[in-house]
C-alpha positions as CSV (number, residue, x, y, z in Angstrom):
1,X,96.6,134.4,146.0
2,X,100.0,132.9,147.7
3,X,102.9,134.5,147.2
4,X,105.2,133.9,143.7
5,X,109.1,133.5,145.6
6,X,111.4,134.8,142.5
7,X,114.7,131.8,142.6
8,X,118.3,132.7,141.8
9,X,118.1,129.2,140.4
10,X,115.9,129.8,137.8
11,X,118.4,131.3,135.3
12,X,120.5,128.0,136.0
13,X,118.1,125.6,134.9
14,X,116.9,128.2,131.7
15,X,120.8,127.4,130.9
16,X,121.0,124.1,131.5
17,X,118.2,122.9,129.1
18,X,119.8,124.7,126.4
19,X,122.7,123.0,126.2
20,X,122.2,119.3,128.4
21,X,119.4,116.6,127.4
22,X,118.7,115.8,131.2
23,X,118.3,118.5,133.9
24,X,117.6,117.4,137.0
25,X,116.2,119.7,140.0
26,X,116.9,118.4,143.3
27,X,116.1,119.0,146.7
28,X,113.7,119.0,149.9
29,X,109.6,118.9,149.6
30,X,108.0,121.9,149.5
31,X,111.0,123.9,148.5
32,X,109.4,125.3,145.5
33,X,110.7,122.3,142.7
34,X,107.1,121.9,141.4
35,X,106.5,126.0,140.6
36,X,109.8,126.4,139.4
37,X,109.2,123.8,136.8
38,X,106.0,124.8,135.5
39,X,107.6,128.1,135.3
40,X,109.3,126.4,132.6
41,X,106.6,124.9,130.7
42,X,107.1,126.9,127.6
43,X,108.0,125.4,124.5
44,X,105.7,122.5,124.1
45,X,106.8,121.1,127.5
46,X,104.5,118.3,128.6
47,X,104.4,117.9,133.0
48,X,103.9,114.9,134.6
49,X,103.6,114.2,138.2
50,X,104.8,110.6,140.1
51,X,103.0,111.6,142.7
52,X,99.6,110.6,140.8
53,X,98.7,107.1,141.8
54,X,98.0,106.6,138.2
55,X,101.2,108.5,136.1
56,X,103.1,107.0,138.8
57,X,101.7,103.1,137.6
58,X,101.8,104.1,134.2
59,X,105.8,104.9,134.7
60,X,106.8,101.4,136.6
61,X,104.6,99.2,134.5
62,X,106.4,100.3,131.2
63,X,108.9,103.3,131.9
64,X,109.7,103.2,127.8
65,X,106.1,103.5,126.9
66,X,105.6,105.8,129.4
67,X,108.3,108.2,127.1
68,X,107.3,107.0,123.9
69,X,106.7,110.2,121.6
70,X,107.7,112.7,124.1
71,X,110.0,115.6,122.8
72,X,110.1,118.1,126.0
73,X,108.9,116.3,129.3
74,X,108.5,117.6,133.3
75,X,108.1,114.5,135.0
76,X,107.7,115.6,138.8
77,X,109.4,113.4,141.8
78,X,111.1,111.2,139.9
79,X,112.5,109.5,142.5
80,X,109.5,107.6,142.7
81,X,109.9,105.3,139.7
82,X,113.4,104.7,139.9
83,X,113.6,102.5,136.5
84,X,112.7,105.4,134.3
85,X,116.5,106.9,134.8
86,X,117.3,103.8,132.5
87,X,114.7,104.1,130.7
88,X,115.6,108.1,129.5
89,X,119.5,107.0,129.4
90,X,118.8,105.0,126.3
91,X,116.2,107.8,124.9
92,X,119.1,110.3,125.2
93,X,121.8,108.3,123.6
94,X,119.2,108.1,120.3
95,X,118.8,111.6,120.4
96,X,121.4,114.0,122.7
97,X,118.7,117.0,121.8
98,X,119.0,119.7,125.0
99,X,116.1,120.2,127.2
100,X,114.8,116.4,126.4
101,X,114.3,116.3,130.0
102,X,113.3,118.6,133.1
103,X,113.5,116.0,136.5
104,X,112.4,116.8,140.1
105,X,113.4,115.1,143.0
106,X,112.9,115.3,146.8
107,X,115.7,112.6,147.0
108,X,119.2,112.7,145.8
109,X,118.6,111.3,142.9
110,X,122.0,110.5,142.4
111,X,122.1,108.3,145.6
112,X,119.7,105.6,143.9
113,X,121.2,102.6,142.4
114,X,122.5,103.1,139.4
115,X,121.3,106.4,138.8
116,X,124.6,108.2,138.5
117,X,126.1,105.8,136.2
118,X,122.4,106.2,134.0
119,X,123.2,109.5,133.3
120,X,126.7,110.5,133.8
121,X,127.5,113.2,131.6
122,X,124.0,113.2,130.1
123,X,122.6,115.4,133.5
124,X,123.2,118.4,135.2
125,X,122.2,118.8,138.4
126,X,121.1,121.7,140.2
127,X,119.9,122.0,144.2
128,X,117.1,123.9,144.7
129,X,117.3,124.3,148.7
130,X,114.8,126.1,150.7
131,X,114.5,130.1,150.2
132,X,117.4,131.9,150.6
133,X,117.1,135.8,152.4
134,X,118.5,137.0,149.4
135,X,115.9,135.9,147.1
136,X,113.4,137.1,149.6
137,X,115.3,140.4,150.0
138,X,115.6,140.4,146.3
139,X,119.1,141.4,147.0
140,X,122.2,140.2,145.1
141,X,124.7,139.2,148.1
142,X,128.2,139.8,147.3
143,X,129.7,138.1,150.6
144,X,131.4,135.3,148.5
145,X,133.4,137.9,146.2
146,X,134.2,140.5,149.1
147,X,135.4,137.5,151.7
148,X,138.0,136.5,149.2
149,X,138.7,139.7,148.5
150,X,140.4,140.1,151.5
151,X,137.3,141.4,153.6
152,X,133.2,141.8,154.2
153,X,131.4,144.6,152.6
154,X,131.4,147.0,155.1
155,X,127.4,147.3,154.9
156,X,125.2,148.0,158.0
157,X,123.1,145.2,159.4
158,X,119.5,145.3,157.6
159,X,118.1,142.7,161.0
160,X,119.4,142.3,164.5
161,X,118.1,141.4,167.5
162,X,114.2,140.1,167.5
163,X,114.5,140.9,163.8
164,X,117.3,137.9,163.0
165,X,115.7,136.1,165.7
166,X,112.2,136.0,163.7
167,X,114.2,135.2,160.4
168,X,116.5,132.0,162.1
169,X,113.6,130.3,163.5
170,X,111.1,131.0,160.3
171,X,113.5,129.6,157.5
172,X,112.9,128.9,154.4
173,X,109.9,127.1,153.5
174,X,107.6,128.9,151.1
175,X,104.5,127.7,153.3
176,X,106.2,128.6,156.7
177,X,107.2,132.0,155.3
178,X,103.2,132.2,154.7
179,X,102.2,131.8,158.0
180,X,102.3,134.9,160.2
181,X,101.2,132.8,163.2
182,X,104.2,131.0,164.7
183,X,101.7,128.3,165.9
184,X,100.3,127.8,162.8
185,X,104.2,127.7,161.4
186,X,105.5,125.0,163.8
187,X,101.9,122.6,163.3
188,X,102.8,122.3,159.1
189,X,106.3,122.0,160.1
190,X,105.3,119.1,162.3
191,X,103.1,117.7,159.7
192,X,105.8,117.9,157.0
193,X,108.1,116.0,158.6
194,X,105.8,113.6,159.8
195,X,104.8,112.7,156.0
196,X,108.1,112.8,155.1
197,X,109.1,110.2,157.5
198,X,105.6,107.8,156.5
199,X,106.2,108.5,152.7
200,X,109.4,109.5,151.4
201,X,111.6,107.4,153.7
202,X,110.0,104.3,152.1
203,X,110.4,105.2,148.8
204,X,114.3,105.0,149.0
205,X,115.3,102.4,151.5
206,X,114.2,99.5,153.3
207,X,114.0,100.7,157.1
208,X,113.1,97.7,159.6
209,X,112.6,100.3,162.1
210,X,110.7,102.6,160.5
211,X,108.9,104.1,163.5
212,X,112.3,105.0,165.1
213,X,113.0,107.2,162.4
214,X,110.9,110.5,164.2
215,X,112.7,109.7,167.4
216,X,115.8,109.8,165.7
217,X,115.3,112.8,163.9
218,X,114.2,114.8,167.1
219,X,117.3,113.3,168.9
220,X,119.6,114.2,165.6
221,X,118.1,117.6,165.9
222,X,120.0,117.9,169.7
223,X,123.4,117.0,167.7
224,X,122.9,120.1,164.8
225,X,126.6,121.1,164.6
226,X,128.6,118.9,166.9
227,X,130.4,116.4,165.8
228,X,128.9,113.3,164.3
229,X,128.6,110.4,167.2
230,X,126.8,107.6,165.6
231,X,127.6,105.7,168.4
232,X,126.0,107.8,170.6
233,X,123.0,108.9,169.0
234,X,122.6,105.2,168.3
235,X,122.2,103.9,172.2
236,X,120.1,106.9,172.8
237,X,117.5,104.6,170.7
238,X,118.6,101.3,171.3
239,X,120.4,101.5,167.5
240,X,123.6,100.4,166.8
241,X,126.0,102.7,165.4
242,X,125.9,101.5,161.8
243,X,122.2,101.4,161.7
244,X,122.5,105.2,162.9
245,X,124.5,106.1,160.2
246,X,122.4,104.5,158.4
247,X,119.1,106.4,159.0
248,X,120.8,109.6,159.0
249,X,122.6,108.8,155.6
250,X,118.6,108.7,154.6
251,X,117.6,111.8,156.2
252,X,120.5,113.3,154.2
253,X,119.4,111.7,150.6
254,X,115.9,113.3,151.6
255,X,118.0,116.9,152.4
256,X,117.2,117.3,155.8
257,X,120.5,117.5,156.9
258,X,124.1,117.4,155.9
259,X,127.2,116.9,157.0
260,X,130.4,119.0,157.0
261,X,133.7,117.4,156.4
262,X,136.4,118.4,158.2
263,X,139.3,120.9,157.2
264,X,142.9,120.2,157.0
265,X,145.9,121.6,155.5
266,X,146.5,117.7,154.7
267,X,143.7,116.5,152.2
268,X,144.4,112.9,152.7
269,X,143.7,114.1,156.8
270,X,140.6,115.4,156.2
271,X,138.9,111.7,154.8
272,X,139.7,110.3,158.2
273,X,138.7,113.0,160.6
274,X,135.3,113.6,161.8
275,X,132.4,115.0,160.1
276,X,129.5,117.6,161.6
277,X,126.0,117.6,160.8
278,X,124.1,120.5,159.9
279,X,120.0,120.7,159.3
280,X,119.2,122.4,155.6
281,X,116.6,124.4,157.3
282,X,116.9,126.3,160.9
283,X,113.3,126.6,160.9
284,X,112.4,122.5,160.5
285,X,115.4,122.8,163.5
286,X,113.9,125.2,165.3
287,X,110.6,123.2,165.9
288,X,112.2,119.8,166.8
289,X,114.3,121.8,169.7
290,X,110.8,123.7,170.4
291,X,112.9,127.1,170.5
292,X,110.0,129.8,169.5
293,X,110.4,133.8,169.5
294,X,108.8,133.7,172.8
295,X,111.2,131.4,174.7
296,X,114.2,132.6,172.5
297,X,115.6,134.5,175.3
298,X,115.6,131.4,177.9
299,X,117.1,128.9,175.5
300,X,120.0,131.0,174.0
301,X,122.2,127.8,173.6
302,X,120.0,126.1,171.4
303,X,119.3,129.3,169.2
304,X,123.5,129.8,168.7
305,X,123.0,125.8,167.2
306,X,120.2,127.1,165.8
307,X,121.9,130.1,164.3
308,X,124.8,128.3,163.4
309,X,122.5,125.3,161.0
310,X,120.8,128.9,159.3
311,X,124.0,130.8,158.4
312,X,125.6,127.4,157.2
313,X,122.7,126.7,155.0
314,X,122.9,130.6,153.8
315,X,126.4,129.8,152.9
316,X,125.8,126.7,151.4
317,X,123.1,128.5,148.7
318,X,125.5,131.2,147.9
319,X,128.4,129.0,147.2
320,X,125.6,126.5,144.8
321,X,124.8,130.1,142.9
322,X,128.3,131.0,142.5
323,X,130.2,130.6,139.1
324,X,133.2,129.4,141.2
325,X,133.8,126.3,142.5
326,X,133.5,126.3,146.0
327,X,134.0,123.4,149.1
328,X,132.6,124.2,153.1
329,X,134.3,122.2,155.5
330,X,134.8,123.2,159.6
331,X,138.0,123.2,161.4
332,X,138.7,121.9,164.4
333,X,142.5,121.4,165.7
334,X,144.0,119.1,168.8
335,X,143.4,121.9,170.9
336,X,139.6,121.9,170.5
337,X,140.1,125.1,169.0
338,X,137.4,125.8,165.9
339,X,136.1,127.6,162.9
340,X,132.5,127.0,162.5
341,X,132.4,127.0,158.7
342,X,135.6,126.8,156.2
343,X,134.8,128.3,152.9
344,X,137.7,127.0,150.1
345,X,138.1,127.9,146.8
346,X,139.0,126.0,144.0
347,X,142.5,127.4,143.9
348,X,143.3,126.7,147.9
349,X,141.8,130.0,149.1
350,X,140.5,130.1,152.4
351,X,137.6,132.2,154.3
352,X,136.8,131.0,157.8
353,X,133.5,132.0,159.0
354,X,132.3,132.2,162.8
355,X,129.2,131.9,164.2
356,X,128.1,134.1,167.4
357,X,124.5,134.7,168.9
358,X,125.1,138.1,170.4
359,X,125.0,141.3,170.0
360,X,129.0,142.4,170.6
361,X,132.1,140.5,169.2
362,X,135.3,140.8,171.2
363,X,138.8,138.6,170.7
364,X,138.7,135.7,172.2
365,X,136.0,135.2,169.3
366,X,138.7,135.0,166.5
367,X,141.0,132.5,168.4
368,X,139.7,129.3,166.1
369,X,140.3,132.0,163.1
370,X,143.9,133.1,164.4
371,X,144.5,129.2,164.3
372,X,143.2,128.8,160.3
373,X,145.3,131.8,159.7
374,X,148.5,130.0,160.7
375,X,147.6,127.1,159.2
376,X,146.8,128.5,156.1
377,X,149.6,131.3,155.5
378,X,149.7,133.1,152.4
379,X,146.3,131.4,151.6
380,X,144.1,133.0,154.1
381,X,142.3,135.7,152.6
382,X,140.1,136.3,155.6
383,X,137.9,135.6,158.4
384,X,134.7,137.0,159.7
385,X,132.7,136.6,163.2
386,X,129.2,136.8,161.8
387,X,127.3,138.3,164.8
388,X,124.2,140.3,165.9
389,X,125.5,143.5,165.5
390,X,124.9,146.7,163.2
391,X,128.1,147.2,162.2
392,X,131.6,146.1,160.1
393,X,134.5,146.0,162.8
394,X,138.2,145.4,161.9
395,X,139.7,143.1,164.2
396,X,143.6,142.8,163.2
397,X,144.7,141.7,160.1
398,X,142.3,140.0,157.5
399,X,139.8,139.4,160.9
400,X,137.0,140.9,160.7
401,X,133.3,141.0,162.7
402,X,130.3,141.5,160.5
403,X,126.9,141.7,160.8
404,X,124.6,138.2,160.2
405,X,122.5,140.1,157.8
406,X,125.6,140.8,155.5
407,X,125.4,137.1,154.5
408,X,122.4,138.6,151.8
409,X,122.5,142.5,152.0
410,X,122.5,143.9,148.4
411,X,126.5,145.0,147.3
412,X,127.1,147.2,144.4
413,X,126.6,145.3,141.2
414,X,127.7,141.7,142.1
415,X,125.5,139.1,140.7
416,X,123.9,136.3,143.0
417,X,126.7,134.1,144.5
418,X,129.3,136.0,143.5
C-alpha cells in the first residue's frame, strides 16, 4: 500500500472552508492535490474529477447545471473548464455559505482570464508544492523564527554528504520518493514532464510551437538560478525573446519554475532590475541536467545549481506555512557581488541566505551577506551560509554558517513555518 505523506497544509485548507465559500488548492501534478482533498470528503462532500472525459463535458456544455443542487463540492483540476469560475462566482454571491467549494488546480488558477476578478474576495488560495523534508521528517522547522531572531538554531546537521546529496536530487514528488531505484526515479520523472508538456500546456495557452516546449525546458533547466536572459535562451532555439518569455511564463503558471525578483533597498529599483529563475523541484532539475548520485562527484557545478533550486524551494514552503507575511527576493549589487536568497518580512526585516555545496564554510563566503548588511542597517537581523556541514559556526556579527539540514530539523516547540 503506497505510502500516506502527512501535509503542513492540511490544517490550512480545514480553516479555510470554515470561514471562505471557495478554496482553492493549487499547484504542480502529482504533488498530492487529489489525496489531500479526499482527505477532506467529510461532511457530505461530493468529488468530482475534470480529468474524466465525461465530468469534464458535462462541466463546459452547462457549467451552471453542472452545480445545480450541489451544497459541498471537490471538483478536481479545475483548470480544465475554465467557464465554471463564473459559473460558481454567481452561486456564491446567492449563498456566501463556507466550504461551498473545494478547487484543485495544476495551473495557477489565478493566471486564467478572468479568474481573479471571478472570485476576488470569494477565494483563498493555498499552494500545495511538492513535499517538503519537514513533512517527511515530521519535524516542525523553526528556521523562519530563529533567522529573525537574530540567528539559526544551533542544531547539528541530521544529512550531509551522500546523505543531502541523495535528498537534492530525489525531491519532492510523492511517486519519486517511492522509488528506491534512481533509474526507475529519473524514467517517471521523464514521463511526467513529457505529459505535462503534451497535455497541460494546451490546456492554458495557445503554443504555435508546441514541440519546442521540451527543448526549452531542458535548455531553461541549464539557466536554474542565473539571471533571466530571454534573449538568450531564445536564440538557443531559434525563439525570439518575447516568445521565450512567453513559454517560460507557461512553465511558471504550470509550477515548474519561478522566478525571483530582485532585492533593493529602493522598492521602485527592484520592478526594473532583473529577475532569477528557480525550478520548484530539484529533483524534476536534477534529471533534465542528468546529475545522478553516481556522477555527483564529477558534476559538482551543476549540483551547487542544483542545491541552490532545492533550498530555495524549502524556503519558499516555509515562508507559504508561516503566519507571517513573508517576500524572497536575491541580491545582487554593481559589483556582482550576491545573496542567493533574500528573506523579508512584512515589517522590512531582512535574512539573507547563501547557498554552498561543500562541506567547510570560510569568509570569503559571507562577502554578498556583509554587502546586504550595509545595505540594510539596523534592519538586518541575520545571515546564514547554508552548507554541508555538521555544525552551527558564528562567523562575526549576525553571520552565521549552518548546516543545510537546519532548513527542517525539529526546534523546540515552534509550529510549522514559524
Amino acid at each position: 500500500m503506497p505510502r500516506f505523506y502527512p501535509r503542513f497544509d492540511t490544517r490550512r485548507v480545514q480553516t479555510a472552508l470554515r470561514d471562505t465559500p471557495v478554496v482553492l488548492l493549487n499547484g504542480p501534478r502529482q504533488s498530492g492535490k487529489t489525496t489531500l482533498a479526499h482527505n477532506l470528503l467529510g461532511a457530505g462532500r461530493t468529488f468530482r474529477t475534470l480529468d474524466d472525459d465525461s465530468t469534464l463535458a458535462a462541466a463546459n456544455t452547462d457549467p451552471t447545471g453542472f452545480l445545480r443542487g450541489a451544497r459541498r463540492l471537490t471538483i478536481d483540476e479545475v483548470q480544465r473548464a475554465p467557464a465554471l469560475l463564473r459559473a460558481i462566482k454567481k452561486v456564491v454571491d446567492e449563498d456566501r455559505q463556507p466550504g461551498r467549494f473545494l478547487l484543485t488546480g495544476s495551473t495557477n488558477v489565478l493566471s486564467l482570464p478572468h479568474a481573479a476578478d471571478s472570485l476576488a474576495g470569494r477565494m483563498a488560495v493555498i499552494d500545495l508544492l511538492p513535499l517538503a523534508q519537514s513533512e517527511l521528517a515530521l519535524t516542525q522547522p523553526g528556521f523562519l523564527r530563529a533567522a529573525f531572531a537574530g540567528a539559526p538554531s544551533p542544531l547539528g546537521a541530521t544529512a550531509i554528504g551522500k546523505a543531502i546529496e541523495r535528498i537534492v536530487l530525489t525531491g519532492g514528488y510523492p511517486e519519486m520518493l517511492r522509488r528506491r531505484d534512481p533509474a526507475r526515479r529519473a524514467e517517471w520523472a521523464r514521463n511526467y514532464l513529457r505529459a505535462i508538456v503534451q497535455r497541460d500546456v494546451r490546456d492554458i495557452a495557445s503554443v504555435e510551437k508546441l514541440g519546442q516546449m521540451p527543448r526549452l525546458l531542458r535548455a531553461l533547466a541549464h539557466y536554474s538560478g542565473q539571471l533571466a536572459n530571454y534573449s538568450q535562451l531564445g536564440g538557443q532555439l531559434s525563439l525570439d525573446a518575447k516568445t521565450a518569455r512567453k513559454y517560460v511564463d507557461i512553465f511558471q503558471q504550470l509550477f515548474l519554475v519561478r522566478s525571483l525578483e530582485p532585492w533593493s533597498a529602493n522598492r521602485l529599483t527592484r520592478l526594473i532590475k532583473t529577475p532569477k529563475l528557480h525550478f520548484l523541484d530539484s529533483g524534476l532539475l536534477a534529471v533534465l541536467l542528468g546529475v545522478t548520485e553516481t556522477n555527483v562527484a564529477t558534476r559538482r557545478k551543476a549540483f551547487g545549481a542544483i542545491l541552490e533550486s532545492f533550498v530555495f524551494a524549502e524556503i519558499t514552503k516555509l515562508v507559504g506555512w508561516a503566519a507571517d507575511d513573508y517576500q524572497l527576493y536575491h541580491y545582487r549589487d554593481k559589483d556582482q557581488d550576491e545573496v542567493d536568497i533574500v528573506i523579508e518580512s512584512a515589517a522590512g526585516d531582512v535574512v539573507g541566505v547563501e547557498v554552498k555545496a561543500a562541506a567547510t564554510a570560510s569568509a570569503t563566503d559571507f562577502r554578498g551577506l556583509h554587502k546586504l548588511a550595509g545595505t540594510c542597517g539596523r534592519r538586518f537581523r541575520c545571515g546564514i551560509v547554508l552548507y554541508d556541514g555538521d555544525t552551527t559556526l558564528p562567523f562575526g556579527p549576525e553571520l552565521f554558517a549552518a548546516p543545510i539540514s537546519n532548513l527542517w530539523a525539529a526546534a523546540g516547540a515552534s509550529s510549522p513555518g514559524q
